[in-house]
DSSP file (Angstrom, degrees, kcal/mol; ACC not computed):
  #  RESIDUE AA STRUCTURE BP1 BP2  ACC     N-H-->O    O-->H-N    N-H-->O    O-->H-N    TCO  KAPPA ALPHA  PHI   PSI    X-CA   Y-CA   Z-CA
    1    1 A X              0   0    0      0, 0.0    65,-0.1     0, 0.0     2,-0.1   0.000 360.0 360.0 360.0 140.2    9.7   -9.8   -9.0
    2    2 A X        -     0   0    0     63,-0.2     2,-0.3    26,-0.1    63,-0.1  -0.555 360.0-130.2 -75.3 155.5    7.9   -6.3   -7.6
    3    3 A X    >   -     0   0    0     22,-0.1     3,-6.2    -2,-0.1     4,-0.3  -0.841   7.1-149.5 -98.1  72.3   10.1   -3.6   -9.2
    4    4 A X  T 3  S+     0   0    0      1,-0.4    -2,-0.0    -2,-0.3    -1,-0.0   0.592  91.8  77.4 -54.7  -1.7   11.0   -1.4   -6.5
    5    5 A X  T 3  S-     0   0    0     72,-0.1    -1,-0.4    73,-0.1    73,-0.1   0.676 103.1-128.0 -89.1   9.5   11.1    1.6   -9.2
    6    6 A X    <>  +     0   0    0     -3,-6.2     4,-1.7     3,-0.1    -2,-0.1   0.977  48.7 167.5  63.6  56.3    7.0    1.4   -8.9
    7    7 A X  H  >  +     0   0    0     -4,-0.3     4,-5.1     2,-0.2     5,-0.3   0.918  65.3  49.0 -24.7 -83.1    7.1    1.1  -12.6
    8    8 A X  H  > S+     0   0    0      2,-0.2     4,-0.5     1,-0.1    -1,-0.1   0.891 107.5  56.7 -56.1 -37.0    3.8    0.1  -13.2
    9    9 A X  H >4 S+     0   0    0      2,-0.2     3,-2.4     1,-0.2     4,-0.4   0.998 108.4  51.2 -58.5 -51.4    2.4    3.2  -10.8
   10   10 A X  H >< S+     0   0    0     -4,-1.7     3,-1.7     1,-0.3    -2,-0.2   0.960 112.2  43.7 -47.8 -56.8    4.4    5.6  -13.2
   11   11 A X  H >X S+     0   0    0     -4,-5.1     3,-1.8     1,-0.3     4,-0.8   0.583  98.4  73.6 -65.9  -4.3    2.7    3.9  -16.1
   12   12 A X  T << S+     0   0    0     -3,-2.4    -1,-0.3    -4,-0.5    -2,-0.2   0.888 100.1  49.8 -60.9 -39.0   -0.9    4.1  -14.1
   13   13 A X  T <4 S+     0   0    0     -3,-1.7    -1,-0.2    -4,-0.4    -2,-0.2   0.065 110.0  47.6-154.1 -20.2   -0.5    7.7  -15.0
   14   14 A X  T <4 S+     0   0    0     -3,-1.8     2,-0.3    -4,-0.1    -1,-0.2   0.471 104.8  72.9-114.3 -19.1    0.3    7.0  -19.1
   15   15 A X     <  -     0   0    0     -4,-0.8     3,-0.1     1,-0.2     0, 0.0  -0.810  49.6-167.6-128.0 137.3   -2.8    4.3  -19.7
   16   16 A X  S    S+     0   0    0     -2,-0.3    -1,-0.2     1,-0.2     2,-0.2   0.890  81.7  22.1 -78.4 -70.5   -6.5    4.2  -20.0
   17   17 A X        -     0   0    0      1,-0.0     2,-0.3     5,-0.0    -1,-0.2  -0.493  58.7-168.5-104.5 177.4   -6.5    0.4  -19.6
   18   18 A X        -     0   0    0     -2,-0.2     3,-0.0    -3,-0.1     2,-0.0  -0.922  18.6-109.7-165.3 153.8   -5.1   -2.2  -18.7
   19   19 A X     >  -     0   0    0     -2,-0.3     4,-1.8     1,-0.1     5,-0.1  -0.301  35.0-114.6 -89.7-178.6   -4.6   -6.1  -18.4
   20   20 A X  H  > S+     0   0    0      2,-0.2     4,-2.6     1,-0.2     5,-0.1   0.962 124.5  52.6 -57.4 -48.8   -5.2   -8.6  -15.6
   21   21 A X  H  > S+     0   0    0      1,-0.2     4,-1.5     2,-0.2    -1,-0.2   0.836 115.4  42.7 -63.4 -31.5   -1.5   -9.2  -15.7
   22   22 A X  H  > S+     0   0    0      2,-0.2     4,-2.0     1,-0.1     3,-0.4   0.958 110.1  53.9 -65.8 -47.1   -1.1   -5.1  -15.3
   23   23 A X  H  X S+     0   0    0     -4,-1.8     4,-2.0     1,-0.3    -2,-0.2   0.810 110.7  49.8 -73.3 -44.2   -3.7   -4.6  -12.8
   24   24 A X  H  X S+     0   0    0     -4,-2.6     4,-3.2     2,-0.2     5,-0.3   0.911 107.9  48.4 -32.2 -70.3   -1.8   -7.3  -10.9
   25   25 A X  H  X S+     0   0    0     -4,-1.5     4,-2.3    -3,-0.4     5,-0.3   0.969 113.8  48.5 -45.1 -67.7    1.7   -5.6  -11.2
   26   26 A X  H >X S+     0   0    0     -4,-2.0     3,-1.7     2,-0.2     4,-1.0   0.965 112.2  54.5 -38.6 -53.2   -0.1   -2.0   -9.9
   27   27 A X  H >X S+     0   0    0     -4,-2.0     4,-2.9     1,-0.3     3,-1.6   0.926 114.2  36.9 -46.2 -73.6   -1.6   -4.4   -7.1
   28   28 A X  H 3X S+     0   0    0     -4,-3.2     4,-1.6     2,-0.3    -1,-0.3   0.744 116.8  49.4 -42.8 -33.9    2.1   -5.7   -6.0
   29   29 A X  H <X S+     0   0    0     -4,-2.3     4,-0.6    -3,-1.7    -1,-0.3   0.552 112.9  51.6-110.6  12.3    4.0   -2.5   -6.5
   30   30 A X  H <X S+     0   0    0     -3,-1.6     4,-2.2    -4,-1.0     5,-0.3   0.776 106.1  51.6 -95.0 -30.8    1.2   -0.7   -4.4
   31   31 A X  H  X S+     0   0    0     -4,-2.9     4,-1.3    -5,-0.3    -2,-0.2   0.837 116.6  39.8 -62.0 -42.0    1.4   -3.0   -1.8
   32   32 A X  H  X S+     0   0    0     -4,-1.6     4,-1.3     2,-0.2     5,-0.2   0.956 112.7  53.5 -91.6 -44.5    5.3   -2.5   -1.6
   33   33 A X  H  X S+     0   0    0     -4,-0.6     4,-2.0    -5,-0.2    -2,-0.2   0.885 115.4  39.8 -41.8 -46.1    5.2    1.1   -2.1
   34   34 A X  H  X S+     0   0    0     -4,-2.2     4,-1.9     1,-0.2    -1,-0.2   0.872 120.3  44.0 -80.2 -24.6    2.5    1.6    1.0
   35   35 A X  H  X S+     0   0    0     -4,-1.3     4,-1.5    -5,-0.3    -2,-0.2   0.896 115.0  48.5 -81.0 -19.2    4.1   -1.0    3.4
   36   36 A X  H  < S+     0   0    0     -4,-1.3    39,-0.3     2,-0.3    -3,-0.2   0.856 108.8  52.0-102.8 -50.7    7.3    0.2    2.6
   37   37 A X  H >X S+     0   0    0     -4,-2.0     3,-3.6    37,-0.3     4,-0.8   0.977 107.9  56.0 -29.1 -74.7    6.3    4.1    3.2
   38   38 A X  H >< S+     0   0    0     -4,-1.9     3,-2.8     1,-0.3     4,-0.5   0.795  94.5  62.6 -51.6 -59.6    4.8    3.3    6.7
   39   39 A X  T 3< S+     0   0    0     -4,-1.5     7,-0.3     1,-0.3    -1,-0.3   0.384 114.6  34.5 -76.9   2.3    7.9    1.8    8.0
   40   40 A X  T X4 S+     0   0    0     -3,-3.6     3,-1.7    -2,-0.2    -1,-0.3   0.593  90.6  97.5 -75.2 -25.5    9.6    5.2    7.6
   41   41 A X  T << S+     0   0    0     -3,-2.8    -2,-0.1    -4,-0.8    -3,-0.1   0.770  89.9  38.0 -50.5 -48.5    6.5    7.2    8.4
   42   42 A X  T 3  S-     0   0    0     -4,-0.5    -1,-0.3     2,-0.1    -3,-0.1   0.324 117.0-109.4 -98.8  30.4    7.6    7.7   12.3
   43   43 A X  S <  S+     0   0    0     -3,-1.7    -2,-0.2     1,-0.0     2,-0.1   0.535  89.4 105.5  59.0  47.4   11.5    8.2   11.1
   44   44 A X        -     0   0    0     -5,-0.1     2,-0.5     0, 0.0    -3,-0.1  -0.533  58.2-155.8-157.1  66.2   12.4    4.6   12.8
   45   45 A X              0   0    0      1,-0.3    -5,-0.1    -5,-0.2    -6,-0.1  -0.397 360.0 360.0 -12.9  78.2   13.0    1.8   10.8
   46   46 A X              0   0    0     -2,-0.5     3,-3.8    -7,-0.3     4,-1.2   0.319 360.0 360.0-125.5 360.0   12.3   -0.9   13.2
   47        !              0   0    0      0, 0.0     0, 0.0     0, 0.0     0, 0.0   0.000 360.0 360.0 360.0 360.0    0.0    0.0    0.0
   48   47 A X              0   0    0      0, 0.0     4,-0.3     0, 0.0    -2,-0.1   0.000 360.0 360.0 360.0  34.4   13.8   -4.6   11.8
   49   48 A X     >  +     0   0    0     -3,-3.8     4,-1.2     2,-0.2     5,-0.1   0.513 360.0  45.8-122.3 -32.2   10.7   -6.0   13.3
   50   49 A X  H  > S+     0   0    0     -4,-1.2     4,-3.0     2,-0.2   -11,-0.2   0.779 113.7  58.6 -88.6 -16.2    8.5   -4.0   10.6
   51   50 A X  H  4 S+     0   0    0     -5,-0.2    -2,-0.2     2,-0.2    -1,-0.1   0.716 106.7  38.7 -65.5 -34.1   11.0   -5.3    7.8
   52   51 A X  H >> S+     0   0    0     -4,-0.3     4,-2.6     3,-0.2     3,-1.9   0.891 115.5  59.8 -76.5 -53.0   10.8   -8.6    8.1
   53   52 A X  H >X S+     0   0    0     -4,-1.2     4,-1.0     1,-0.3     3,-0.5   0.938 106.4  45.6  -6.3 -95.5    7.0   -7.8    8.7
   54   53 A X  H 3< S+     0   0    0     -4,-3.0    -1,-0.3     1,-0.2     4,-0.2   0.392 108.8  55.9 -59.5   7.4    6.6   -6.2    5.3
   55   54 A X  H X> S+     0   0    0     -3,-1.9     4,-1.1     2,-0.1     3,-1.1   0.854 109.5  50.3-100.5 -51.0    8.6   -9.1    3.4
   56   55 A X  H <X S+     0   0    0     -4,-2.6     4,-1.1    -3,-0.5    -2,-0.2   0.758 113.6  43.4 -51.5 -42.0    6.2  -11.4    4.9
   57   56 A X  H 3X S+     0   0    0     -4,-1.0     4,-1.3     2,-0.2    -1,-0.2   0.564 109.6  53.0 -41.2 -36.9    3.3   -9.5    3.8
   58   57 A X  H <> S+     0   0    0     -3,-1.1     4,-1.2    -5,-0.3     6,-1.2   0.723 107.6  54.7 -90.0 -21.2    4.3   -8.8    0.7
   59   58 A X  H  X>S+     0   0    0     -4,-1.1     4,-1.8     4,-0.2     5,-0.6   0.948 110.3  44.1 -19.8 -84.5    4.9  -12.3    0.4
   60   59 A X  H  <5S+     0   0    0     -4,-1.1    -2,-0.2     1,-0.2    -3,-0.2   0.615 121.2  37.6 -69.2 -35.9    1.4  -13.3    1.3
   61   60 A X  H  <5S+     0   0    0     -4,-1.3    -1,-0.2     3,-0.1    -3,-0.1   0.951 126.9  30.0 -70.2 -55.8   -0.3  -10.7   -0.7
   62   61 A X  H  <5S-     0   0    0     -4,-1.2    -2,-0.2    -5,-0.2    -3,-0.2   0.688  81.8-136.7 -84.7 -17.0    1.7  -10.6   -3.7
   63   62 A X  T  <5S+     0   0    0     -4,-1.8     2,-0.5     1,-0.2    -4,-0.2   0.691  77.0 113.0  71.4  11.6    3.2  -14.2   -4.1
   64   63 A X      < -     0   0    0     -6,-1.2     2,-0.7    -5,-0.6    -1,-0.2  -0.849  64.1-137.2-126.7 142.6    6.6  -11.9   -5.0
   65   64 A X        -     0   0    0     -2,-0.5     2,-0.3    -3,-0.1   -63,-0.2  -0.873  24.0-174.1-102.3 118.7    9.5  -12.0   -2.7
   66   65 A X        -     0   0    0     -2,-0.7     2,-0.2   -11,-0.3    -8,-0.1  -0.859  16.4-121.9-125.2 173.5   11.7   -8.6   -1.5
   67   66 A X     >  -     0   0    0     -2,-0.3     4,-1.0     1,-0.1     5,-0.1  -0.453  24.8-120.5-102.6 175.2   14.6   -7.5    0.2
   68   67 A X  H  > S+     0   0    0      1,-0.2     4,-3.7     2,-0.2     5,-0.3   0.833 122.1  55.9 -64.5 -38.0   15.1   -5.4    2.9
   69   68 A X  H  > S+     0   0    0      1,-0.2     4,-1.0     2,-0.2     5,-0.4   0.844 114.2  43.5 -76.4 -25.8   17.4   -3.3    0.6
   70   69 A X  H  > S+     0   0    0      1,-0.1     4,-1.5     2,-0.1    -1,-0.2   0.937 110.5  59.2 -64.7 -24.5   13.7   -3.1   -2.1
   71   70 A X  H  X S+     0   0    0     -4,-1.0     4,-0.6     2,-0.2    -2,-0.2   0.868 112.7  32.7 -72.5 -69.3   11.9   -2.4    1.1
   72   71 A X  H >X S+     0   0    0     -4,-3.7     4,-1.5     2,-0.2     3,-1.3   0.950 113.0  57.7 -56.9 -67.5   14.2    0.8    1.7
   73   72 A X  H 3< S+     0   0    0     -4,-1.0    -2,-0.2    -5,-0.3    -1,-0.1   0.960 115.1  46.2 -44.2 -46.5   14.7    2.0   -2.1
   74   73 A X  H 3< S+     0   0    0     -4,-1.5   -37,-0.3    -5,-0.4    -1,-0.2   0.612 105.9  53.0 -76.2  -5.9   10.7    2.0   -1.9
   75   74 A X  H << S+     0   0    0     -3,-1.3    -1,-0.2    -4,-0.6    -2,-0.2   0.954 122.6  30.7 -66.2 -57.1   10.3    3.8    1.3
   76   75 A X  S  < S+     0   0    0     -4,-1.5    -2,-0.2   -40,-0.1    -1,-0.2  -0.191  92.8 168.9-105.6  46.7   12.5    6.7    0.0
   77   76 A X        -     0   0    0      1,-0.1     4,-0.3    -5,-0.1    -3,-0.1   0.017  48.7-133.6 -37.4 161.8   11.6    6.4   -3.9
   78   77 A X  S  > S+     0   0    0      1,-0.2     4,-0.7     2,-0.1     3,-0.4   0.530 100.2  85.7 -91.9  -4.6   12.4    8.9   -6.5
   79   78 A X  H  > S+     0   0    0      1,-0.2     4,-1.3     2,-0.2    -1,-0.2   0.561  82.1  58.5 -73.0 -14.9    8.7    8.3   -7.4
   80   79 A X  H  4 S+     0   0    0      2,-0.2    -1,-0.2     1,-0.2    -2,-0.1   0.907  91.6  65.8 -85.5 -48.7    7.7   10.9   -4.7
   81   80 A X  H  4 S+     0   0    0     -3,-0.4    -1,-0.2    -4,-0.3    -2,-0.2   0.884 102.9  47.0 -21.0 -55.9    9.6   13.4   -6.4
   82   81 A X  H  < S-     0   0    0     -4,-0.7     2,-0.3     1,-0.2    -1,-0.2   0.850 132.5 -21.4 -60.8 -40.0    7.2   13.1   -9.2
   83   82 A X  S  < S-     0   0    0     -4,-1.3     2,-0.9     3,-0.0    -1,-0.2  -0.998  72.5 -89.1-170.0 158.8    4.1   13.2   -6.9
   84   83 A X     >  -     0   0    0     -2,-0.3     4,-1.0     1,-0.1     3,-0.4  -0.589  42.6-104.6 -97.7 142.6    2.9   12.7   -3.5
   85   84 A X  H >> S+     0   0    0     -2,-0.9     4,-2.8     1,-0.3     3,-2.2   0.690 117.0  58.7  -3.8 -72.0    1.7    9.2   -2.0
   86   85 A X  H 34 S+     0   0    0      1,-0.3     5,-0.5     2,-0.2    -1,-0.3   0.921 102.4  45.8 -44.4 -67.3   -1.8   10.5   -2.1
   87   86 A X  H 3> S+     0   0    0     -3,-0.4     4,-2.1     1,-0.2    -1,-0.3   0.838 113.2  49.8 -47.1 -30.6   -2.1   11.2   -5.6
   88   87 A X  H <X S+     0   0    0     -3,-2.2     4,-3.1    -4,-1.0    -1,-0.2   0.943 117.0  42.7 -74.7 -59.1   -0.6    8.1   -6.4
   89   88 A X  H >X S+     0   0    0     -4,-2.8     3,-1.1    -5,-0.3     4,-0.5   0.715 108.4  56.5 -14.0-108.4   -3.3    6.2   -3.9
   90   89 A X  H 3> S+     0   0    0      1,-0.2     4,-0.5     2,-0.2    -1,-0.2   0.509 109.1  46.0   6.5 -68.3   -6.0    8.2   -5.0
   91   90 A X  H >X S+     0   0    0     -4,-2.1     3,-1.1    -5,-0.5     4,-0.6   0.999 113.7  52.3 -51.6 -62.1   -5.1    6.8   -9.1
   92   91 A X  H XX S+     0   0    0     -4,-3.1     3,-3.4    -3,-1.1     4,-0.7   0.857  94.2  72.4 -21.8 -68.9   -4.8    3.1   -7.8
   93   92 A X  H 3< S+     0   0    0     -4,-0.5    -1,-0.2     1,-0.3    -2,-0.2   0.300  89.7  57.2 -42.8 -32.3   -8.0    3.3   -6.2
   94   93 A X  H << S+     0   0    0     -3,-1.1    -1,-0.3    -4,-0.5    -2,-0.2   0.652 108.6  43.8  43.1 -70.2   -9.8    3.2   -9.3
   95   94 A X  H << S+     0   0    0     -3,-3.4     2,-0.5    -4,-0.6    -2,-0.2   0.705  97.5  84.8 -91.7 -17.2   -8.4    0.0  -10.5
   96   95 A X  S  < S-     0   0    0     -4,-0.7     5,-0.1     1,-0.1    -1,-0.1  -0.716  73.4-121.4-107.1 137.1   -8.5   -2.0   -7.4
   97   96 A X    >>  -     0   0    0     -2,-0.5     4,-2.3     3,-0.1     3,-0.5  -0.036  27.9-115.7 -63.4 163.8  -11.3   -4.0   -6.0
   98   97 A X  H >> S+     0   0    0      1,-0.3     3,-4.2     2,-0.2     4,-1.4   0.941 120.2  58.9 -37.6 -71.4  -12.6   -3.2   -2.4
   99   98 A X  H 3> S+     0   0    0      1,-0.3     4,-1.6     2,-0.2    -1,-0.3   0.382 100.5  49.3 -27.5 -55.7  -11.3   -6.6   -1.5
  100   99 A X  H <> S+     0   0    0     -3,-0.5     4,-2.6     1,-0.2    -1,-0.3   0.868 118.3  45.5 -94.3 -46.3   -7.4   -5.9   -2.7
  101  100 A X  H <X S+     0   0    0     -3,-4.2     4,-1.5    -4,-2.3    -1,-0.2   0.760 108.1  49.8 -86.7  -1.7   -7.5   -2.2   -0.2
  102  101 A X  H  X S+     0   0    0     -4,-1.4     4,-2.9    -5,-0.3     5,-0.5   0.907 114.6  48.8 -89.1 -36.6   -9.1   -3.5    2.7
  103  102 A X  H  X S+     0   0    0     -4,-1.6     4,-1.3     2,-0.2     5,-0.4   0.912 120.2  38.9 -35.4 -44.0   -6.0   -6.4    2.2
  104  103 A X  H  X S+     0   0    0     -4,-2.6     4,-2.5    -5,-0.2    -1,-0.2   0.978 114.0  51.7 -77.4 -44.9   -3.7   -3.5    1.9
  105  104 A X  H  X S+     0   0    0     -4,-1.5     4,-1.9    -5,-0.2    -2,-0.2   0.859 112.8  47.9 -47.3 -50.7   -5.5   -1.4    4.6
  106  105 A X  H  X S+     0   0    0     -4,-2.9     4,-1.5     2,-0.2    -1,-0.1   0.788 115.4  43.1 -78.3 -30.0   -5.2   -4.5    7.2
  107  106 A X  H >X S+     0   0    0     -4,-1.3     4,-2.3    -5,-0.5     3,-0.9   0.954 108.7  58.5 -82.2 -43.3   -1.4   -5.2    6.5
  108  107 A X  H 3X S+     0   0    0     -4,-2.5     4,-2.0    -5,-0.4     5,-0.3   0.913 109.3  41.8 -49.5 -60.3   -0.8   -1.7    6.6
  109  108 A X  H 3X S+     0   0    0     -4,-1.9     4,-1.1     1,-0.2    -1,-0.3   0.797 111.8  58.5 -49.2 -43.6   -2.3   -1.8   10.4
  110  109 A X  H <X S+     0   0    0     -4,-1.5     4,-0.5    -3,-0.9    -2,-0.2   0.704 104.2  49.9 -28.7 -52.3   -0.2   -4.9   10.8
  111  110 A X  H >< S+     0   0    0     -4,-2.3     3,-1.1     2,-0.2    -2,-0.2   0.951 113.0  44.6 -79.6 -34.1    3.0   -2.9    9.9
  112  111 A X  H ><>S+     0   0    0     -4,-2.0     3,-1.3     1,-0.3     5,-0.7   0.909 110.7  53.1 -60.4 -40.4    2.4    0.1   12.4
  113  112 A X  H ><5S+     0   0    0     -4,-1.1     3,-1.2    -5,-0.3    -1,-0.3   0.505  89.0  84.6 -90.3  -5.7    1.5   -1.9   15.0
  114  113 A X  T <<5S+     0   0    0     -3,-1.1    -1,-0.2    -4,-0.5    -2,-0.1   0.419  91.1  44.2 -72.3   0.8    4.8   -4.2   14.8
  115  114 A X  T < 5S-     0   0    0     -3,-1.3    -1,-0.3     2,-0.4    -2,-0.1   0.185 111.3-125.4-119.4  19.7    7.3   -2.2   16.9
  116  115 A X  T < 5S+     0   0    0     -3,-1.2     2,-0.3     1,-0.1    -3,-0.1   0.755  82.2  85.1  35.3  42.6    4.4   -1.6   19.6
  117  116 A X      < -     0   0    0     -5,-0.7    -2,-0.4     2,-0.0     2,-0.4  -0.914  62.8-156.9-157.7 152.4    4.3    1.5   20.0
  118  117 A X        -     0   0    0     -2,-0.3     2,-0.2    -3,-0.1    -5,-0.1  -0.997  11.7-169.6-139.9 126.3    1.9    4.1   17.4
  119  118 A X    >>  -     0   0    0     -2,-0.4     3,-1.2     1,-0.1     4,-1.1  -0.597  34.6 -99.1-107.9 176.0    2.7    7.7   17.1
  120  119 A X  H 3> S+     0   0    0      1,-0.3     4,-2.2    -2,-0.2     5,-0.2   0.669 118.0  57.4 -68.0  -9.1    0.7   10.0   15.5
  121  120 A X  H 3> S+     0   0    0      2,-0.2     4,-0.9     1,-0.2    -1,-0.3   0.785 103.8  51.4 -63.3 -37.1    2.1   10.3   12.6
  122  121 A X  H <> S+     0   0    0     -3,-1.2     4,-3.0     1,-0.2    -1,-0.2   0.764 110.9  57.5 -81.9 -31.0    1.7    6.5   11.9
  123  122 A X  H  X S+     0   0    0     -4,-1.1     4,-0.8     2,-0.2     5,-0.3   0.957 114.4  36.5 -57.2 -62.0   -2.3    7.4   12.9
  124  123 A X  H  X S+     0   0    0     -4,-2.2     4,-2.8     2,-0.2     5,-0.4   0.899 109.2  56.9 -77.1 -22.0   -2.5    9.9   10.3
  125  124 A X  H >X S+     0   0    0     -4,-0.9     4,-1.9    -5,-0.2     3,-1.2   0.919 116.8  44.0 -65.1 -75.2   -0.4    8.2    7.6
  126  125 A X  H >< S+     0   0    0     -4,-3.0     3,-4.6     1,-0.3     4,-0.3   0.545 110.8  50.1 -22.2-107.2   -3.3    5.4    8.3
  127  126 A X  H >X S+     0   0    0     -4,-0.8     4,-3.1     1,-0.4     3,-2.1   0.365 112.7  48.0 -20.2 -68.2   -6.0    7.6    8.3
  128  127 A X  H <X S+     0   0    0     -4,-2.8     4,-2.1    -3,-1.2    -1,-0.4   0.751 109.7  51.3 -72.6 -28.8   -4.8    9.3    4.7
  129  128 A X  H << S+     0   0    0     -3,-4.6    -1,-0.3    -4,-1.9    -2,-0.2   0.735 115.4  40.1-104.3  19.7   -4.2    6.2    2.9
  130  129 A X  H <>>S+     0   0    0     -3,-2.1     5,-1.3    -4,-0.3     4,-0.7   0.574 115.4  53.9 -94.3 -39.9   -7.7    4.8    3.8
  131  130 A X  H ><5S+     0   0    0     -4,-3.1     3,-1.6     1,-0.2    -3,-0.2   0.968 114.4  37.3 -41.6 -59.7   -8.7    8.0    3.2
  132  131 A X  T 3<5S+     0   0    0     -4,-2.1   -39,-0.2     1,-0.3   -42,-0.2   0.550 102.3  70.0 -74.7  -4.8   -7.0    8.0   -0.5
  133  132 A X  T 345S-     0   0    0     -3,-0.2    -1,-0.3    -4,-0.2    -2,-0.2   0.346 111.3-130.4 -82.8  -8.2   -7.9    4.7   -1.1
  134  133 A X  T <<5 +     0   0    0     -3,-1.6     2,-0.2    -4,-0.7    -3,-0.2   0.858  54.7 152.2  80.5  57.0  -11.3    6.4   -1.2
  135  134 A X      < -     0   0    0     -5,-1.3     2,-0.3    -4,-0.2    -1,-0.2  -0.637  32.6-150.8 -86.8 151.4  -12.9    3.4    1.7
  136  135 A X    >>  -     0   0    0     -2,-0.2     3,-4.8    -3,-0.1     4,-1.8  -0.928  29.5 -98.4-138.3 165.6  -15.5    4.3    3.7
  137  136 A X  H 3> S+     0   0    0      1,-0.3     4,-2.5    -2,-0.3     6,-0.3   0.840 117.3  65.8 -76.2 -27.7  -15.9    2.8    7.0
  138  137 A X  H 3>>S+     0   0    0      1,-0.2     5,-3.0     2,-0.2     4,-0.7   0.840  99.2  60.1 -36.7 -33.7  -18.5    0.3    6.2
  139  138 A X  H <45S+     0   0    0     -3,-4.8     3,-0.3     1,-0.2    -2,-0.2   0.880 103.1  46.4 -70.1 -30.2  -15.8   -1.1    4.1
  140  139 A X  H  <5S+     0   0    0     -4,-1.8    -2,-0.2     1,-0.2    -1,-0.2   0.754 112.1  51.7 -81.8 -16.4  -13.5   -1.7    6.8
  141  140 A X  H  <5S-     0   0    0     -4,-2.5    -1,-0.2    -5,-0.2    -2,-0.2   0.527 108.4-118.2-105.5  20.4  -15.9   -3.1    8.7
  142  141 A X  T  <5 +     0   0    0     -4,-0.7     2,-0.3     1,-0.3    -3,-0.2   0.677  57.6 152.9  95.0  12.9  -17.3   -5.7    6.2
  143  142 A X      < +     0   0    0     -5,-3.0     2,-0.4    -6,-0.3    -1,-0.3  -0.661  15.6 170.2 -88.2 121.6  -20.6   -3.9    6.4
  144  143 A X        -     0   0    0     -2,-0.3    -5,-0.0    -5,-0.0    -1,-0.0  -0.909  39.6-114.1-143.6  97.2  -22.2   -5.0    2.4
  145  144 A X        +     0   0    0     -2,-0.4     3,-0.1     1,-0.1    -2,-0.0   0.009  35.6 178.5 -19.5 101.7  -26.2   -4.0    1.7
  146  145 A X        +     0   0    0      1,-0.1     2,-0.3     2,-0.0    -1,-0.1   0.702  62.5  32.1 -91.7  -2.2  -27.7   -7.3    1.5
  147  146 A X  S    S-     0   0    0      2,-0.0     2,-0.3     0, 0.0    -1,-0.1  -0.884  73.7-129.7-143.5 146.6  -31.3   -5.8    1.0
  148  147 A X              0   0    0     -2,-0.3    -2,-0.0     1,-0.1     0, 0.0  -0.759 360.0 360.0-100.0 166.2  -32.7   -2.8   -0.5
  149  148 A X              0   0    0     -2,-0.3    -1,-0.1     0, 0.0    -2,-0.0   0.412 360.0 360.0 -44.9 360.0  -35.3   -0.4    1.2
């Protein structure tokens, strides 16, 4: 079960290294920590982006939450500590492309579920591909097969 006190991110913070089974755990409680953020991001909880991110997190993580883990992780005390970015920004490090363009695509997924995108939800995007340190080649699948 994801720990909606974003444990493992605190511990990101404590540790040089790490195991599969940790890198995993970071994976999961980043995944619920960023979907969970956007669906506050434009101050409008819409149950259509709740259900959304429990399906996602689902798919991603194999881990099941609730609406009420869903909330406790939007407005974490984890913020307190530090802002989104910085936390991003450490993840990124440990996770393959592969796991942020997944996170990056649900993330797009979640904005786009009440049909309508404000700017806010535009910049929140924009700053966690940004801190996820992607460049747009990644997002679009673009991989050097050939050298010069």
């Amino acid at each position: 079960m994801i720990r909606s006190s974003l444990s493992a991110i605190f511990k990101l913070f404590d540790e040089t290294g790490a195991s599969p089974e940790e890198d995993q755990e970071l994976f999961n409680e980043t995944v619920l920590m960023t979907l969970s953020r956007a669906t506050s991001v434009d101050s409008n909880i819409h149950p259509a982006e709740l259900g959304l991110v429990r399906d996602i997190v689902a798919d991603l993580t194999g881990q099941n939450v609730t609406d009420s883990d869903i909330r406790v992780a939007a407005n974490s005390h984890i913020y307190e500590a530090g802002s989104l970015s910085r936390y991003l920004n450490a993840v990124s490090v440990r996770l393959p492309v592969e796991r942020k363009i997944a996170l990056i695509n649900a993330l797009a997924s979640i904005i786009k579920a009440d049909e309508r995108i404000t700017e806010r939800e535009v910049f929140f995007f924009n700053m966690v591909v940004s801190d996820l340190n992607l460049r747009a080649s990644d997002l679009l699948g673009l991989n050097q097969t050939q050298a010069f």
